[in-house]
DRENVEXBA-950872 format. One line per field, with one value per residue: residue number from 0; x, y, z of N, C-alpha, C in turn. Coordinates in steps of 0.2 Angstrom, whole numbers, m for minus. Each point is the difference from the previous one (the first is absolute). Layout:
# residues N
pos <- [NUM:...] .
n_c1 <- [X:...] .
n_c2 <- [Y:...] .
n_c3 <- [Z:...] .
ca_c1 <- [X:...] .
ca_c2 <- [Y:...] .
ca_c3 <- [Z:...] .
c_c1 <- [X:...] .
c_c2 <- [Y:...] .
c_c3 <- [Z:...] .
***
This chain:
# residues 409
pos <- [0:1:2:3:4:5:6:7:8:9:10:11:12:13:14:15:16:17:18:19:20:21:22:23:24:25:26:27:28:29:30:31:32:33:34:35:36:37:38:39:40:41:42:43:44:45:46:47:48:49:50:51:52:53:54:55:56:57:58:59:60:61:62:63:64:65:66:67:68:69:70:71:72:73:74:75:76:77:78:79:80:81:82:83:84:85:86:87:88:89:90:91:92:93:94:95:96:97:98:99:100:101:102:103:104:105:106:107:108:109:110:111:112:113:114:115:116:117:118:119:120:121:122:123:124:125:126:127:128:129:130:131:132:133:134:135:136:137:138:139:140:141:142:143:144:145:146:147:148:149:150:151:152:153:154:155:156:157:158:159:160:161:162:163:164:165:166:167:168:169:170:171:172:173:174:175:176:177:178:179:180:181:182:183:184:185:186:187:188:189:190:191:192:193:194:195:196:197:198:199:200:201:202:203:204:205:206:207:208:209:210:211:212:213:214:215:216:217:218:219:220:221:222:223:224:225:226:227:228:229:230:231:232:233:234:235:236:237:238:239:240:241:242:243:244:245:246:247:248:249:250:251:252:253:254:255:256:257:258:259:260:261:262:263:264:265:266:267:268:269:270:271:272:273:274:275:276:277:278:279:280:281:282:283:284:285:286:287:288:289:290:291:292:293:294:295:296:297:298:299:300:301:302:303:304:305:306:307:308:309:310:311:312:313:314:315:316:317:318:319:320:321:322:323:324:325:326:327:328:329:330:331:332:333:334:335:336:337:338:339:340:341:342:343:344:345:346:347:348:349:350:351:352:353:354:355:356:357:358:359:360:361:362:363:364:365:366:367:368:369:370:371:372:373:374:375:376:377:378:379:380:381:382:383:384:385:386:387:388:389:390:391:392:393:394:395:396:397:398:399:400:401:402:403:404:405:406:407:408] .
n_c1 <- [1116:2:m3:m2:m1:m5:m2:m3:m2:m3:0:0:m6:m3:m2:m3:m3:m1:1:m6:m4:0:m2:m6:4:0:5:4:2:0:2:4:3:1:0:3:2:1:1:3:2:m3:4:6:m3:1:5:1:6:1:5:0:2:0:0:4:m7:4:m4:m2:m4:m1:m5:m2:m2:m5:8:1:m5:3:4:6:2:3:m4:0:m4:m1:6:m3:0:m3:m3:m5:m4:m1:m6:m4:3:4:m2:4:0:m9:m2:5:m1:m8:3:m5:m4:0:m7:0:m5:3:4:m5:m3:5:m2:m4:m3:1:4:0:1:m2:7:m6:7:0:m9:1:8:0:m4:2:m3:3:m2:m1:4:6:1:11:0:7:0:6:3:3:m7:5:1:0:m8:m2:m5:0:m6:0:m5:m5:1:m6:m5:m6:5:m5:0:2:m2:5:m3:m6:m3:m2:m1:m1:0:m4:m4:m4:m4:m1:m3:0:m5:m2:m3:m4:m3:0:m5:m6:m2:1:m3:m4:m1:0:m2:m3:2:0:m5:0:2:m5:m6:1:m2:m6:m1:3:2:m2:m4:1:6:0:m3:4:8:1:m3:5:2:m2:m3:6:2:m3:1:8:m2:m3:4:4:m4:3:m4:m4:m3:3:m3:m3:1:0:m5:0:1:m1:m6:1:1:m5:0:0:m4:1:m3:4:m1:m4:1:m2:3:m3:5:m2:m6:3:5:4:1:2:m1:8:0:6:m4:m3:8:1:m5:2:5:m4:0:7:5:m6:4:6:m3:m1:8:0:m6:m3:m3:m8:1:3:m2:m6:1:5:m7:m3:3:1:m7:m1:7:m3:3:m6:3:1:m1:m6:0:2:m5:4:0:3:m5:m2:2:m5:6:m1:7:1:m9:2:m4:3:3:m5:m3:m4:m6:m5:m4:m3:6:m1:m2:m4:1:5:m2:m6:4:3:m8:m2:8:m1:m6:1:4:m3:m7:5:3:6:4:0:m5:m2:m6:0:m3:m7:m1:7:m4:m7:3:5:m4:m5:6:0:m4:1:m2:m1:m5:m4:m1:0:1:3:m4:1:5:1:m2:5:4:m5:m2:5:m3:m8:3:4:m5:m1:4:m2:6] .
n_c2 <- [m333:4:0:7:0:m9:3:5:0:m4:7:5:m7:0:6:m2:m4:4:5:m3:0:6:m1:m4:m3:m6:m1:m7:4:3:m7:m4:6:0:m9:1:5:m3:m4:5:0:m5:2:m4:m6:1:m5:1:0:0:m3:2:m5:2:m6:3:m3:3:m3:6:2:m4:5:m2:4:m4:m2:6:1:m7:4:m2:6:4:m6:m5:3:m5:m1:7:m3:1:m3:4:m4:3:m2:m1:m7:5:2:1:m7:m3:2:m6:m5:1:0:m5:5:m3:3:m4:m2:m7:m1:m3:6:1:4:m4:4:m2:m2:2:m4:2:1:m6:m1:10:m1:m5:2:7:m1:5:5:m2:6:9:0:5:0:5:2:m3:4:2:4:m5:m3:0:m7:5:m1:m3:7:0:6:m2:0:4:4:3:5:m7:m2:3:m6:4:1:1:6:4:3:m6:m2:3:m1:m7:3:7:m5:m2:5:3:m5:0:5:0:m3:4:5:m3:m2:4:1:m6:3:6:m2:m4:4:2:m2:4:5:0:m1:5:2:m3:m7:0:8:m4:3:m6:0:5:m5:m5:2:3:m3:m3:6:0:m6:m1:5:m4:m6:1:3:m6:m3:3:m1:m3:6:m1:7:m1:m5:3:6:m3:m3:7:3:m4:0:7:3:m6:5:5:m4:m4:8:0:m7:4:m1:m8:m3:m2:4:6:6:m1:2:m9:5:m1:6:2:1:0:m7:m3:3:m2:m6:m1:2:m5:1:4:m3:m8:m3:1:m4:m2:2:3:m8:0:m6:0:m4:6:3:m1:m3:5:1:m3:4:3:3:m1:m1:7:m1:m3:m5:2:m7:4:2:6:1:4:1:8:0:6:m4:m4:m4:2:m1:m2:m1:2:m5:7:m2:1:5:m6:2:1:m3:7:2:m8:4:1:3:4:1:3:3:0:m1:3:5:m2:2:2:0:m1:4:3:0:0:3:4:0:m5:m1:3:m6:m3:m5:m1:1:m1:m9:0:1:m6:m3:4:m4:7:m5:m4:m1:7:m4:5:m1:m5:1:5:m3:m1:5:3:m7:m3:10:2:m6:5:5:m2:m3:7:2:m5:m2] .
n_c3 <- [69:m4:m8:m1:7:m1:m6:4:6:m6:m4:3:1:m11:0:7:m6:m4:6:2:m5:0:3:m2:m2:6:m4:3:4:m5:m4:8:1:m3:m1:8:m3:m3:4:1:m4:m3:7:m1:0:m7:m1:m6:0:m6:0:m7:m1:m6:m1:4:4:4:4:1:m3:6:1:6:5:m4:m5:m3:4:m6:m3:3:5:m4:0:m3:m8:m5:0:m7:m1:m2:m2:m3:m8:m3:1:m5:0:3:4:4:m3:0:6:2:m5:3:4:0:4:4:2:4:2:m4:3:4:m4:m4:m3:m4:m2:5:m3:2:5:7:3:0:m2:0:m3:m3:m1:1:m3:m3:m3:m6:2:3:m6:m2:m6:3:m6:2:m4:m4:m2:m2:4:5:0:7:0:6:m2:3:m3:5:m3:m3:6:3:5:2:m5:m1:m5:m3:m5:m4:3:m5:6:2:m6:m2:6:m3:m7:3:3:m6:m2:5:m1:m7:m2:5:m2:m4:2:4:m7:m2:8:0:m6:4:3:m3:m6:7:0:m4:2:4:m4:0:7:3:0:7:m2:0:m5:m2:2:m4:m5:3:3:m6:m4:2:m3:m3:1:4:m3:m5:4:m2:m6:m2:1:m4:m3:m7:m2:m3:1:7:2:m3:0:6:m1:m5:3:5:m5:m1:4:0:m7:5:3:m5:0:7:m1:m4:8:m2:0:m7:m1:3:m6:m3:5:m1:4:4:2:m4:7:m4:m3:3:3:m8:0:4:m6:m2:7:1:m6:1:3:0:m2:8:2:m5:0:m7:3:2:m7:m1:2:0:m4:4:5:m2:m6:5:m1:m7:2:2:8:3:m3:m5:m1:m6:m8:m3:3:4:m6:1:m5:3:4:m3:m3:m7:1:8:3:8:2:4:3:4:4:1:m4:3:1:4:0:m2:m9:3:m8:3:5:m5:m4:5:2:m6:1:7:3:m6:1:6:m2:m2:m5:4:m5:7:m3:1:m1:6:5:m1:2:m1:m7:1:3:m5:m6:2:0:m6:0:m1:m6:m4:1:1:7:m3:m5:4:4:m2:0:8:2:m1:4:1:1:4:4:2:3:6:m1:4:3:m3:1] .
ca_c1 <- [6:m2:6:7:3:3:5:8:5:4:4:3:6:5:5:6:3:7:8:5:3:5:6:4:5:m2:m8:m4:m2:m5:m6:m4:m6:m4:m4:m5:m4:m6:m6:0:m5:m5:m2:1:2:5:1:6:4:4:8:2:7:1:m8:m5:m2:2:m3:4:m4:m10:m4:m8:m3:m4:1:6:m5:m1:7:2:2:4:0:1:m2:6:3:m1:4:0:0:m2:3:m3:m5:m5:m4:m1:m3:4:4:m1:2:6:m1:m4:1:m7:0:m7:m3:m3:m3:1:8:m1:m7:3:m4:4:6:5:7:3:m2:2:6:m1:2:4:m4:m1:3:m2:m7:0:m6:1:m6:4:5:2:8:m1:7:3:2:5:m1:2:m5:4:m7:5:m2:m9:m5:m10:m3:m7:m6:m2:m4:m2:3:m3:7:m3:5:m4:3:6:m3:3:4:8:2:1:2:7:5:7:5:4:6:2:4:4:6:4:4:6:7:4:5:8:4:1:7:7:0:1:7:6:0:1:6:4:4:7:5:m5:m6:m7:m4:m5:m5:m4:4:m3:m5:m1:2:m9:m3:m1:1:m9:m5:4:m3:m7:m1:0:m4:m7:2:2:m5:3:m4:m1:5:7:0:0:6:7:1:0:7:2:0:8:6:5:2:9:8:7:1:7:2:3:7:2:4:m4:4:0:m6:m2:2:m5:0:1:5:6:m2:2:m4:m5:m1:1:m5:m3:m1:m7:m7:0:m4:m7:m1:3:m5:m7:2:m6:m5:m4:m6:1:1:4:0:m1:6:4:0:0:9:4:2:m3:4:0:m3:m4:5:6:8:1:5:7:0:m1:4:m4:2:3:10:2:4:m8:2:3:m2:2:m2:5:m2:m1:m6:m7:m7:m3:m8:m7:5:2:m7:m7:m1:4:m5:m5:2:7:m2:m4:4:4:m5:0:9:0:m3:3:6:7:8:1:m4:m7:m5:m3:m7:m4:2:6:1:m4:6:6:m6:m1:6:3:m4:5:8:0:m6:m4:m4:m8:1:1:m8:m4:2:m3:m9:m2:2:m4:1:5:1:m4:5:6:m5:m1:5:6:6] .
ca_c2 <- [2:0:m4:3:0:m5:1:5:m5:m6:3:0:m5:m1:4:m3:m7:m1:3:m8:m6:5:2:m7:m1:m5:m2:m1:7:5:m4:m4:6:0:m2:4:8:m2:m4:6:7:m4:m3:m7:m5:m4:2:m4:6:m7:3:m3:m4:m2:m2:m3:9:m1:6:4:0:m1:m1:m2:2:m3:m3:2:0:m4:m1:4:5:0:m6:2:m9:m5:4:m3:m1:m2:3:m2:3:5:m1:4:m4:2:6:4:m1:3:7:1:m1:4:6:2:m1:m6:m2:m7:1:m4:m4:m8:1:4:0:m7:3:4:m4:0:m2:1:m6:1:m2:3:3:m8:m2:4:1:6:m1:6:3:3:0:3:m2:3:m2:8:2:6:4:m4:m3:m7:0:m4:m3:1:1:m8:m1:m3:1:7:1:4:4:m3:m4:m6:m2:4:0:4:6:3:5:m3:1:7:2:m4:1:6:m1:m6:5:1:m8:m3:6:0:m8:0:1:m5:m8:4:0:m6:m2:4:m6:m7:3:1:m9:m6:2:m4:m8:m2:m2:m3:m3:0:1:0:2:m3:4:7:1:m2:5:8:m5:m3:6:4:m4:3:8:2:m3:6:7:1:m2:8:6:5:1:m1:3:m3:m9:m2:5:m6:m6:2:1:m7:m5:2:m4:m7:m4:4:m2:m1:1:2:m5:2:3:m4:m8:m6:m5:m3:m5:m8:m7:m3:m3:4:7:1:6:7:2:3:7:3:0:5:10:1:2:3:1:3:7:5:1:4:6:4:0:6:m5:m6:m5:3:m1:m10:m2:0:m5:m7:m4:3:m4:m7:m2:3:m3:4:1:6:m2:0:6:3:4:7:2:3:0:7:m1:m5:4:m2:0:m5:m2:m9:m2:m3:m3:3:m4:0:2:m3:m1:3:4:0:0:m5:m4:m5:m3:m6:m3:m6:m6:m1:m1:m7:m6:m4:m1:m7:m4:1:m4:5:m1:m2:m4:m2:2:m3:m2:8:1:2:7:0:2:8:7:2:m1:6:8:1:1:5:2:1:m2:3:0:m4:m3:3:m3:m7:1:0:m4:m3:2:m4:m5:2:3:m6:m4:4:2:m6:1] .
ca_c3 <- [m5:m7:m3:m3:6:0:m7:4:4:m5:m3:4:3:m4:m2:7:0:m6:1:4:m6:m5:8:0:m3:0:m5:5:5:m5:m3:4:1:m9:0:4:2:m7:5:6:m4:m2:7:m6:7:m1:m7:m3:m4:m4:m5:m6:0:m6:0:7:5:5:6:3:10:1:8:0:4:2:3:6:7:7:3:7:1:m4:m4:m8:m4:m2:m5:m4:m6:m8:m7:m6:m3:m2:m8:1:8:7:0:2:m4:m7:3:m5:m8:m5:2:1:6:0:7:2:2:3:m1:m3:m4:m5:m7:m5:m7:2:m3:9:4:6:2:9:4:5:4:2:5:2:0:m2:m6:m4:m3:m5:m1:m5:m3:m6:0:1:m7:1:m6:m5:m1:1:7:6:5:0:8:3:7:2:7:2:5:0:4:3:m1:m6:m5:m6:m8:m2:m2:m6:3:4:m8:0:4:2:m6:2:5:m2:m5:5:3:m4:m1:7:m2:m4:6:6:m3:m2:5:0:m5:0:10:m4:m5:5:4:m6:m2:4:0:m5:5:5:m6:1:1:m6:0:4:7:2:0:6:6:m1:1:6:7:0:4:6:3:2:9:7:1:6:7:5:0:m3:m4:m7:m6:2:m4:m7:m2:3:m4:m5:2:1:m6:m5:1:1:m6:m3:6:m1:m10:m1:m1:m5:m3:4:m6:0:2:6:3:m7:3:1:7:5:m1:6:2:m5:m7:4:4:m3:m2:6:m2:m4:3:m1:m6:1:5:m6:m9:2:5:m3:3:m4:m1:5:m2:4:9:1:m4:3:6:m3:m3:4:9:m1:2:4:3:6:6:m1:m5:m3:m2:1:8:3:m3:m4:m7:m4:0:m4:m6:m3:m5:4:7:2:5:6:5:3:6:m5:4:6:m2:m4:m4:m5:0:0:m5:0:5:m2:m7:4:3:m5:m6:2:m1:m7:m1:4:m6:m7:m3:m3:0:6:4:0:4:6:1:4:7:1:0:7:6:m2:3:9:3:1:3:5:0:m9:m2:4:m1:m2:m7:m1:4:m7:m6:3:0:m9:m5:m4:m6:m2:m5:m8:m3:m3:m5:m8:m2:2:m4] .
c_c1 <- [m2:4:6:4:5:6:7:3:1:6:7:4:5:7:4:3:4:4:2:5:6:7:7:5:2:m7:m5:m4:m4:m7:m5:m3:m5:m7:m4:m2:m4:m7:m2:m6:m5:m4:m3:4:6:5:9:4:4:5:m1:8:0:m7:m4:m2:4:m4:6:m2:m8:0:m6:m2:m3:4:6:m4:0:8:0:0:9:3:1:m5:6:3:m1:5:m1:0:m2:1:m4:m3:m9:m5:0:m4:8:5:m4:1:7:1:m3:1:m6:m1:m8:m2:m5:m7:m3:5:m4:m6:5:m4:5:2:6:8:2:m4:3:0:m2:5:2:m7:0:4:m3:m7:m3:m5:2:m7:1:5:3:7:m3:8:6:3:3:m2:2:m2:2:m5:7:m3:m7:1:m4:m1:m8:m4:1:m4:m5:0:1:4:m5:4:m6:5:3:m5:8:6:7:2:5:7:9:3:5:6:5:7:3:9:3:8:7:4:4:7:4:4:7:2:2:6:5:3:3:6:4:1:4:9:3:1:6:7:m2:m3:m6:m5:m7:m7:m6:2:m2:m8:m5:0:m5:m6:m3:4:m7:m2:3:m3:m8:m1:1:m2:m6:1:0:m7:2:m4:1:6:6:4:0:5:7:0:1:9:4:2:4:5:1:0:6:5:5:4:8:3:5:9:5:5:m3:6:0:m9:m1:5:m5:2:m2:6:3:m2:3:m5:m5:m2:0:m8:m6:m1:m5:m3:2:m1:m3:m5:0:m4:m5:m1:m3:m5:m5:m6:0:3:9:4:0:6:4:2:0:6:3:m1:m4:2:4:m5:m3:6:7:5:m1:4:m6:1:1:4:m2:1:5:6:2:3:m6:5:2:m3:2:m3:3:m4:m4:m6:m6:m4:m2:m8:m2:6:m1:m6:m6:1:8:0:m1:3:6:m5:m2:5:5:m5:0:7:0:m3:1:5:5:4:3:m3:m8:m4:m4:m5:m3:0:5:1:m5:4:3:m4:2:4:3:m6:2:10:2:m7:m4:m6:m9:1:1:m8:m4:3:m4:m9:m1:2:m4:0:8:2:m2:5:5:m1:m2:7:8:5:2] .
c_c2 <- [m2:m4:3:1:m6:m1:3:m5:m5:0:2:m4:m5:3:0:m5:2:3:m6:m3:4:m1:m9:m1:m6:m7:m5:1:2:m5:2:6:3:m3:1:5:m3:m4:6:5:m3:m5:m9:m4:m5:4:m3:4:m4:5:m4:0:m5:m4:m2:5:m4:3:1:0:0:2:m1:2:m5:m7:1:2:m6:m2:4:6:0:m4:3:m6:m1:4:m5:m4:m5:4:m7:2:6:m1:2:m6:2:9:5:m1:5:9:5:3:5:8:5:m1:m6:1:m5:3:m5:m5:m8:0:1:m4:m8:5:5:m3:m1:m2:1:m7:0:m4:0:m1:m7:m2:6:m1:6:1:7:1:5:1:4:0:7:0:7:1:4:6:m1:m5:m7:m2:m5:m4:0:m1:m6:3:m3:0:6:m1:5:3:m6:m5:m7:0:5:m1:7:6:3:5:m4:m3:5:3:m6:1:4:m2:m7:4:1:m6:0:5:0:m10:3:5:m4:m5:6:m1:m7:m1:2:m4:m5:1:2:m8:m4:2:m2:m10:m1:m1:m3:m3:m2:4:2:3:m6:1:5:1:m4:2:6:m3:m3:7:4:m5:2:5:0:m1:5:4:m2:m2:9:3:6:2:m3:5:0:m3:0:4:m4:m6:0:2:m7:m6:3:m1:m4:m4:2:m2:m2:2:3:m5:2:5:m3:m3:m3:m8:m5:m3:m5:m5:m5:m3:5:6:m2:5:7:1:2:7:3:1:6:5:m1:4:8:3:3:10:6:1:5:6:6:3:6:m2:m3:m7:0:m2:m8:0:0:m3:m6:m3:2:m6:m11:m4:m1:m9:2:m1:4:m3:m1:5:3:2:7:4:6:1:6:m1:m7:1:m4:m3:m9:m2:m5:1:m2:m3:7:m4:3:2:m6:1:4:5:m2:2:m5:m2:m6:m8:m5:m4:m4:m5:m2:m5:m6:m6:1:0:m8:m5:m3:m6:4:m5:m6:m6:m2:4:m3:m1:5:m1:2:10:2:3:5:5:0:0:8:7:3:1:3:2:5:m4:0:m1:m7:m5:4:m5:m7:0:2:m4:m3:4:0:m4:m3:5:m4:m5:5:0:m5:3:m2] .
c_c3 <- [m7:m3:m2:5:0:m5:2:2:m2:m1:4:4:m2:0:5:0:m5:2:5:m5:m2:6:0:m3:m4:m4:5:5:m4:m1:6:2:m6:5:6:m2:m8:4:4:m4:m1:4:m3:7:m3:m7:m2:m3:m5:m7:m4:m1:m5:m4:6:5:8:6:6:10:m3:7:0:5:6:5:4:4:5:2:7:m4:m4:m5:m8:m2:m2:m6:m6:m7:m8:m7:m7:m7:m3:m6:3:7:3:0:1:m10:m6:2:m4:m3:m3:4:4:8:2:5:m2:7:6:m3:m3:m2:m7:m8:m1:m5:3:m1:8:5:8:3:9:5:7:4:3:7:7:5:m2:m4:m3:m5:m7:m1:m5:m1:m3:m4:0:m5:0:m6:m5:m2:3:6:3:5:1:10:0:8:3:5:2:4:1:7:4:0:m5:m5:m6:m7:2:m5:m6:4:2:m4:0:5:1:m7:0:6:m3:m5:6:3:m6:1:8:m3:m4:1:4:m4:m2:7:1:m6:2:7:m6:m2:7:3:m8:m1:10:m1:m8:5:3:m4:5:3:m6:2:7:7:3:1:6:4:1:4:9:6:m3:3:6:1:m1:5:3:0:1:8:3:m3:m5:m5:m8:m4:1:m1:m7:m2:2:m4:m6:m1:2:m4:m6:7:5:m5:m2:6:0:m8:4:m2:m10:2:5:m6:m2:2:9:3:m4:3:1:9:5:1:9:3:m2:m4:5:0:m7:m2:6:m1:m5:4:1:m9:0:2:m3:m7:2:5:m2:5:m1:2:7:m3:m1:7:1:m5:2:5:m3:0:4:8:1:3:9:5:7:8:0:m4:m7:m4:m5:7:m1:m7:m4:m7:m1:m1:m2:m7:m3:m8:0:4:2:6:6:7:5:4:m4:3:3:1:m2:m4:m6:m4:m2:m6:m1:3:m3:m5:2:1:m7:m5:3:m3:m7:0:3:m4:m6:0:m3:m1:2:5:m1:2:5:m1:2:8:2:0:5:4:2:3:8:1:1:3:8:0:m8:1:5:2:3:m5:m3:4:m8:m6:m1:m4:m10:m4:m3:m9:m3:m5:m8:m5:m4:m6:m7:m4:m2:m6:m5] .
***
C-alpha cells in the first residue's frame, strides 16, 4: 500500500470522526469521544482532554489503553478529577498560554531551557511510562483557547512507543478545529439545559447544577454497564448516552410549574400537596411532547415516567397526554407502569436520582449514611427499582462514588 493510499484512508477516517463529533450534543459525551477518536487516528495508547475554567485547566477524561487492559471486561479506570493553575510550569499550562502546540519526544528527557516541566505523578502511582507525548491547544476563531488535547505514546504498526510524525501533527491539528468548534456548540446546549435547571430552582432550590450534574452523571455509568452487558454496539450506545445525559439533567425541569410555595416548604407534603407536586412529571412531559429529536423523545420518557415504579405503584401511570388540560395538569390517580413498560432510560435515572436525593441533605431531612442509602437501594430492587439495574448499580459503584466526590454542592 502506498503512501498516498495511507493519507486516504487518514483522511477519510478523520472526516468519520468529525461527523461523530458533529452528531453529539452533549459536551461531556462530546469531550469524552473527542479524546478517543484523537488517540484513534494517530493510533496514541493514551491521552487527556482538559477545559479552561477561568485561571485553571480542568481535565475532563484520560484513557490509557495499556491500563485499561488489566481491568476485567467492562470495567472503567478511575474517574478523573482535578485541576490546576495555568501558568507556563506545566507543559499542558504553558500549551495554554502560548497557544502553541508541543511535541515532546520524550516526556522525562524535556530540554532545561524549557520553562515547563512533565508532572510523573500519574506515571509514579501507575507504573506507566509516558514516553511521546503532544499537547495541542483548542483554540476558537477569536483566538480564545478553551482547552488542551494531551495525547501519548504513538504507537507504530508493531504497537512500539514511536515520536509523534509531522504527518500526525498534522492530522490531530485539523482534527483539534474540529473538537474545538463541536465544544462550542456542545457548551450553548449545556447553557440552554443549565438556564431550564436554573429557572427550575427559583421553585426547587435543590435542584442545583451539582444535582443534575450527578444524577447525568451516575445514569451514563448505569447504561454504559448495560449496554455492554447486552452486547450493544459502540455507535448505539454512544448516540443513547448522548441523548441520556441531556435528559437526566432535565428530569425534573416540570417542577418549574409547581408553587414554590409548596417545594420550599420546610417539611414534609400532605398528601394533597403531594398529588399536587406529582403533575411535575407530567409538566415535565409536556415541555417535550413535540419530540423533534432523539433528546426529544428521552426527555420525555425521562420526566414523565422517573417516577414511574418496576412493581406498578408508581405515577403518573397509565395517562394519555393528548387529553391532559395543559393549562391545569393534575396528576389523577391511575394504575402505573410496570417493569420493562416503563422506559429503560426512566429506569435508570429513578435508581440514579433516589441514590443522590438519599444522599443529599433536604429541607426535610438529613442526609443518609452511605450504608443506609446502600440498604434502601437493595431493599427496593424489584420493588421501586428494576432489578438488573440495580446488580449494574451495585458493579459501577466504585465510579459512582468518584463521581459524587466530583461534584459536591
Amino acid at each position: 500500500m502506498d503512501i498516498s493510499s495511507v493519507s486516504d484512508q487518514k483522511l477519510r477516517s478523520i472526516i468519520e470522526s468529525e461527523k461523530i463529533l458533529n452528531e453529539i450534543q452533549d459536551v461531556d459525551v462530546m469531550l469524552e469521544r473527542a479524546l478517543y477518536e484523537s488517540c484513534r487516528i494517530v493510533n496514541a495508547d493514551a491521552g487527556s482532554i482538559y477545559i479552561i475554567e477561568g485561571d485553571r485547566l480542568f481535565i475532563k477524561y484520560a484513557i490509557n489503553e495499556t491500563e485499561r487492559k488489566k481491568l476485567a471486561p467492562g470495567q472503567k479506570l478511575p474517574y478523573q478529577n482535578f485541576s490546576f493553575p495555568i501558568n507556563e510550569k506545566s507543559v499542558n499550562g504553558f500549551c495554554a498560554i502560548t497557544k502553541q502546540v508541543i511535541n515532546l519526544e520524550d516526556a522525562y528527557d524535556i530540554s532545561s531551557d524549557a520553562p515547563y516541566i512533565f508532572n510523573k505523578t500519574s506515571d509514579n502511582l501507575t507504573g506507566y511510562r509516558t514516553r511521546s507525548m503532544v499537547s495541542l491547544p483548542l483554540v476558537n476563531q477569536d483566538g480564545v483557547a478553551l482547552g488542551v488535547l494531551q495525547i501519548i505514546n504513538a504507537q507504530n504498526d508493531d504497537g512500539e512507543i514511536v515520536s509523534f510524525s509531522e504527518e500526525a501533527i498534522f492530522y490531530l491539528q485539523r482534527f483539534a478545529a474540529t473538537v474545538t468548534q463541536a465544544l462550542e456548540r456542545a457548551n450553548l446546549t449545556r447553557e440552554m439545559v443549565y438556564r431550564m435547571i436554573h429557572m427550575v430552582s427559583f421553585r426547587d432550590p435543590k435542584e442545583t447544577g451539582a444535582h443534575v450534574n450527578r444524577v447525568s452523571s451516575y445514569a451514563v455509568e448505569i447504561y454504559d454497564r448495560y449496554a455492554f452487558n447486552h452486547g450493544i454496539s459502540d455507535l448505539e450506545a454512544n448516540h443513547y448516552r448522548d441523548s441520556l445525559k441531556i435528559a437526566a439533567m432535565l428530569h425534573d425541569v416540570g417542577k418549574i410549574g409547581i408553587s414554590d410555595i409548596i417545594l420550599k416548604k420546610p417539611g414534609r407534603f400532605t398528601p394533597e400537596e403531594f398529588n399536587i407536586v406529582k403533575a411535575h412529571t407530567i409538566i415535565g412531559a409536556l415541555l417535550f411532547k413535540s419530540k423533534h429529536s432523539p433528546i426529544d423523545i428521552m426527555a420525555n420518557d425521562v420526566a414523565f415516567r422517573h417516577h414511574e415504579r418496576w412493581d406498578g405503584t408508581g405515577y403518573p401511570g397509565k395517562i394519555d397526554l393528548s387529553v391532559v388540560d395543559e393549562t391545569c395538569p393534575v396528576a389523577v390517580p391511575c394504575e402505573g407502569l410496570k417493569g420493562t413498560e416503563i422506559p429503560l432510560a426512566a429506569r435508570i435515572v429513578a435508581v440514579a436520582d433516589v441514590y443522590d436525593a438519599l444522599s443529599s441533605e433536604r429541607v426535610y431531612k438529613e442526609a443518609w449514611n452511605e450504608e443506609a442509602v446502600l440498604q434502601e437501594i437493595r431493599n427496593q430492587s424489584g420493588k421501586q427499582f428494576d432489578p438488573e439495574l440495580i446488580d449494574i448499580f451495585f458493579s459501577v459503584l466504585p465510579r459512582i462514588k468518584q463521581i459524587q466526590s466530583a461534584f459536591i454542592s
